[in-house]
KEVO-887405 format. One line per 2 residues: number of its first residue (from 1); for each residue x, z, y of C-alpha. Coordinates in nm, 3 decimals. Each point is the difference from the previous one (the first is absolute). Layout:
# KEVO-887405
NUM) X Z Y | ...
***
This chain:
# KEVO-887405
1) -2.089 1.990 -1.933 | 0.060 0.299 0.204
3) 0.303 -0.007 -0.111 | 0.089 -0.388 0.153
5) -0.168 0.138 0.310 | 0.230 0.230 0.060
7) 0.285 -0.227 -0.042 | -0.150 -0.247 0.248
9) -0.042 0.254 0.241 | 0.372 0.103 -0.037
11) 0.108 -0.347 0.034 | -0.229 -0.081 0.360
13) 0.153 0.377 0.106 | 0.410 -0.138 -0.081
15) -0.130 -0.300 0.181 | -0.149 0.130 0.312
17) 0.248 0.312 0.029 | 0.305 -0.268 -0.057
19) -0.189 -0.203 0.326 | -0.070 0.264 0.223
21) 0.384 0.115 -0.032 | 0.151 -0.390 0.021
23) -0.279 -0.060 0.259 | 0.248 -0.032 0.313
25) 0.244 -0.236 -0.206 | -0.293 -0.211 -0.078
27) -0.097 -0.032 0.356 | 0.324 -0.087 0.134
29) 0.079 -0.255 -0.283 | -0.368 -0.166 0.037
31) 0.082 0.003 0.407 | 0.348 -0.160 -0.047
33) -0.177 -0.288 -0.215 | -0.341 -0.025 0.221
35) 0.243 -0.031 0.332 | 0.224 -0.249 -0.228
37) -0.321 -0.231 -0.054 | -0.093 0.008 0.365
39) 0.339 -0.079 0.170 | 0.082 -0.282 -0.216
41) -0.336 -0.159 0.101 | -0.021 0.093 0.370
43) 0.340 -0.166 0.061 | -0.070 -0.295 -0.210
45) -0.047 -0.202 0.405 | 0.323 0.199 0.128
47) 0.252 -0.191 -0.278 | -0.150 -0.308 0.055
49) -0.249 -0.054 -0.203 | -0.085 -0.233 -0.254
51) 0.258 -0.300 0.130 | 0.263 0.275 -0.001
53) -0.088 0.155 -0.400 | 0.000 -0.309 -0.133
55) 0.331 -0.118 0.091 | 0.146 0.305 -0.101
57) -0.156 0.028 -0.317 | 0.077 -0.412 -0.051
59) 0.375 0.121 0.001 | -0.033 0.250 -0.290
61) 0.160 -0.132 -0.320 | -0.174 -0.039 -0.335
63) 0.154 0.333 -0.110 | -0.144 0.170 0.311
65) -0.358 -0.117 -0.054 | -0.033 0.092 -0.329
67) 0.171 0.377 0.104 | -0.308 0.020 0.250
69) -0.277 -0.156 -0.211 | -0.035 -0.260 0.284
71) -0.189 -0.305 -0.108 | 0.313 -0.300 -0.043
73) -0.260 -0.261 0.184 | 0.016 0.088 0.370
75) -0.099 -0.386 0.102 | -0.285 0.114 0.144
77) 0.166 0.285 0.155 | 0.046 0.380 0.005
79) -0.307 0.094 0.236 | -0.110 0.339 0.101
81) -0.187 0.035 -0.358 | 0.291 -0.052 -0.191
83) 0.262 0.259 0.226 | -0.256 0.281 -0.053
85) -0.056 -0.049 -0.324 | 0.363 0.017 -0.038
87) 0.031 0.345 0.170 | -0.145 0.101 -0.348
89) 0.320 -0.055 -0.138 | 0.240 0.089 0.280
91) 0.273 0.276 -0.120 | -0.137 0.291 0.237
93) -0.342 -0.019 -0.143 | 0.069 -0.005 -0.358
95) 0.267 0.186 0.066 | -0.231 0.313 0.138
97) -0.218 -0.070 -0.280 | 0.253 0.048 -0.331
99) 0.170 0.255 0.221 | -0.321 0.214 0.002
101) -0.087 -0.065 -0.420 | 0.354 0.079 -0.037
103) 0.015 0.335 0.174 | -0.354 0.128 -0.109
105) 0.065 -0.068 -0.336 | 0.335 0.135 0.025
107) -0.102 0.265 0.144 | -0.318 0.081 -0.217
109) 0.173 0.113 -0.339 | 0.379 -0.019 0.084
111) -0.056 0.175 0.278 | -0.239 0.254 -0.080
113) 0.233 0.135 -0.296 | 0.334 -0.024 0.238
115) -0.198 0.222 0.211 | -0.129 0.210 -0.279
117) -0.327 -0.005 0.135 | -0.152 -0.169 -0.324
119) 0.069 0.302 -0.232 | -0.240 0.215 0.238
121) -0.241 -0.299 0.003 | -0.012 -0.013 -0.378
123) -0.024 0.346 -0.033 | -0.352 -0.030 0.094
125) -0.278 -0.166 -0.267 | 0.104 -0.346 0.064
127) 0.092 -0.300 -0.216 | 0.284 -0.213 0.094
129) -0.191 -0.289 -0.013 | -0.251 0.112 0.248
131) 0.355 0.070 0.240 | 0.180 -0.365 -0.063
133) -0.359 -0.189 0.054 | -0.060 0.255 0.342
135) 0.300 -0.120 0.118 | -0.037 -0.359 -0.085
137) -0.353 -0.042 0.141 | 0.145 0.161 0.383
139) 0.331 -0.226 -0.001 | -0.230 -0.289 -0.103
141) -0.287 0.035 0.269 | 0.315 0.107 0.209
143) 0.103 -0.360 -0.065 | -0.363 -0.169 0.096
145) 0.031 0.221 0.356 | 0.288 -0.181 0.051
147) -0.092 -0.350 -0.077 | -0.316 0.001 0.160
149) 0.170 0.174 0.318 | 0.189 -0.304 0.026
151) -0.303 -0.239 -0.060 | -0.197 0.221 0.313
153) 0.370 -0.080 0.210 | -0.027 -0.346 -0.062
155) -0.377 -0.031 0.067 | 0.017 0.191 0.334
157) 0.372 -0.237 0.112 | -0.156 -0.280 -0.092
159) -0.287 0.053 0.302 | 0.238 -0.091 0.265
161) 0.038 -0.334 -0.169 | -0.161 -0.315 0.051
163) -0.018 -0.069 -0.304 | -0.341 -0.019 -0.296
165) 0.185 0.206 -0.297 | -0.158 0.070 -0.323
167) 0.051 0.385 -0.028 | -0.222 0.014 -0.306
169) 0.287 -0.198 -0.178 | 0.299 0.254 0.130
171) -0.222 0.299 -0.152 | 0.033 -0.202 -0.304
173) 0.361 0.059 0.073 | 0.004 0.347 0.109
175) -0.215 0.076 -0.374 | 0.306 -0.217 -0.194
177) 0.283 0.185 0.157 | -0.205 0.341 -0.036
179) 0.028 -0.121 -0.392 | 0.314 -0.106 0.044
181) 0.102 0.357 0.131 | -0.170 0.179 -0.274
183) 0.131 -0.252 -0.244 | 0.334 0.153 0.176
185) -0.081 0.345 -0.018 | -0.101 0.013 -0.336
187) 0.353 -0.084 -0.186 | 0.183 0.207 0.280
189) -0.256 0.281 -0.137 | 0.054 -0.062 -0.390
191) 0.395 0.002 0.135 | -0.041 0.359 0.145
193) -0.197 0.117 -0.278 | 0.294 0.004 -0.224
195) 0.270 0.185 0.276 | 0.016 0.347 0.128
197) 0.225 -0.063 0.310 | -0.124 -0.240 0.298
199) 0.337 -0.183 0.035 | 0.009 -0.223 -0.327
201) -0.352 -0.025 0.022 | -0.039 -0.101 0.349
203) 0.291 -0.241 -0.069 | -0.142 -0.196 -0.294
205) -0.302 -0.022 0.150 | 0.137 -0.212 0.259
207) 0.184 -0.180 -0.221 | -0.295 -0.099 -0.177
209) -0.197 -0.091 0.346 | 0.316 -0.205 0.109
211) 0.119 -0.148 -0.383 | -0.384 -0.126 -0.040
213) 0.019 -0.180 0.334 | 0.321 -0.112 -0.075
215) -0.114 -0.172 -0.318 | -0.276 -0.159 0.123
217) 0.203 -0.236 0.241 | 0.199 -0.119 -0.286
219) -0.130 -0.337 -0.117 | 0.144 0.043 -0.363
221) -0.175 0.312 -0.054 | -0.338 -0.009 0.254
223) -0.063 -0.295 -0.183 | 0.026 0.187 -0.340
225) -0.270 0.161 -0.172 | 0.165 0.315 0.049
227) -0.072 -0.088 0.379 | -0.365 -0.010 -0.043
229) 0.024 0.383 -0.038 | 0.163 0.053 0.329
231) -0.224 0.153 0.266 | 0.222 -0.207 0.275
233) -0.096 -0.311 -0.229 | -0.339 0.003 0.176
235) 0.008 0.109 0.335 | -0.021 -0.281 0.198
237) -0.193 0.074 0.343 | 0.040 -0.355 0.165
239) -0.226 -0.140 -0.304 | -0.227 0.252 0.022
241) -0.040 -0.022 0.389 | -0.037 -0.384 -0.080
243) -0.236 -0.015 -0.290 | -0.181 0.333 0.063
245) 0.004 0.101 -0.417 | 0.194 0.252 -0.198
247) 0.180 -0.072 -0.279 | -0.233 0.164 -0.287
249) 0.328 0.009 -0.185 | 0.222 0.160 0.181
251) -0.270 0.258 0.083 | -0.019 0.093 -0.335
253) 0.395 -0.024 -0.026 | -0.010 0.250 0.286
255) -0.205 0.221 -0.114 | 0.178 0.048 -0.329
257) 0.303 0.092 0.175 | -0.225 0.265 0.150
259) -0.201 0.153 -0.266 | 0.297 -0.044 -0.281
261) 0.243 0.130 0.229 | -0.233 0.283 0.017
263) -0.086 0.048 -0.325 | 0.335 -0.008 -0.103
265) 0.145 0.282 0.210 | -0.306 0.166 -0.116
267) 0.123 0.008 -0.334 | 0.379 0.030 0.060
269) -0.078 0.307 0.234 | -0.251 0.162 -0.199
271) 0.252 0.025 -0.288 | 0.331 0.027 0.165
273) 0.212 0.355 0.000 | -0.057 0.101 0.398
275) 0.242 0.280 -0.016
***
């Protein structure tokens, strides 16, 4: 028991000392999304509101729609609702959001040997395990900063609008693409845990955050089995705005990105050759 203590205390000290150090690139990544957020609803009046959205959005083909997990029946319209919800999906935000899973979980093993600075942190009574899940816990709840940042944008844009949004249902966003990020960062972390330079790591990483998107657009395979265990499969923010309920399974699809992506760079770190 003492024993499990002391692991649990190394593990909230690699997660705390990791955040105070990363603390600045937090804050200007959670900025960048919160001011993101607000912009996009503050000049919802200035592009000409919902008249002007819907026509646009009428004009986007099948393809298109389907590429921006917009809803194919816009007979009723694209309202204010709808383009907000869709912000959720817009390239800048999730965008900032792999870029940050990416890079801390790059960063957090590949990087730490590259540097060397690992063999000086290991050199001290700590398991490996207790490292990999220190790390994963800050780039995870460095992931919920962000998310809800860009829920507390939104909430405070959408105050200059005349409009009765429900902002409970958008923090029902913010909490899918939080999973969705940690979904994310969890294969880019069981990816690093098998590298010692930051380059190929870093690199198939992305490819994996870009390949899984990628996949989930095409019909043939979204529509597969194997596209049930995408992450992209279920993050869908205009149905969520619209229905106000999370997908239970794509929660728990989410979260088994997370903790197996964990637990397996647990294992492939803790038994890998680190010289």
């Amino acid at each position: 028991m003492h024993e499990l203590r002391s692991d649990l205390s190394n593990v909230a000290l690699i997660w705390l000392s990791t955040l105070r150090r990363k603390r600045w690139s937090l804050l200007w990544f959670a900025l960048a999304v919160a001011a993101f957020h607000w912009l996009v609803a503050v000049s919802f009046p200035a592009i000409g509101g919902m008249e002007a959205v819907t026509s646009v959005v009428r004009t986007f083909p099948d393809g298109l729609r389907t590429l921006l997990k917009l809803a194919p029946n816009l007979q009723a319209g694209f309202g204010v609702q709808d383009y907000l919800a869709f912000t959720w999906i817009h390239p800048l935000f999730i965008g900032l959001g792999a870029a940050f899973v990416v890079a801390r979980a790059t960063d957090a093993l590949t990087g730490e040997i590259e540097r060397g600075a690992i063999y000086l942190v290991l050199s001290r009574p700590l398991r490996r395990w207790s490292f990999v899940l220190g790390k994963a816990l800050e780039m995870t709840a460095g992931a919920g900063v962000i998310a809800l940042a860009g829920w507390i944008g939104l909430a405070v844009g959408v105050q200059a609008l005349p409009y009765a949004l429900p902002l409970g249902n958008y923090l029902r966003v913010a909490l899918m693409a939080w999973l969705l990020f940690g979904a994310l960062g969890g294969g880019a972390l069981l990816i690093a845990s098998g590298f010692s330079r930051t380059s190929p790591a870093g690199g198939l990483a992305i490819a994996w955050t870009l390949i899984s998107f990628v996949l989930d657009v095409i019909p043939a395979i979204a529509n597969s089995p194997v596209g049930w265990l995408n992450p992209w499969h279920y993050y869908f923010p205009q149905e969520i705005v619209a229905s106000g309920r999370l997908d239970p399974v794509g929660v728990g699809v989410m979260l088994g990105w997370l903790v197996g992506g964990v637990a397996g760079a647990i294992w492939v770190f803790g038994r890998r050759d680190l010289a």
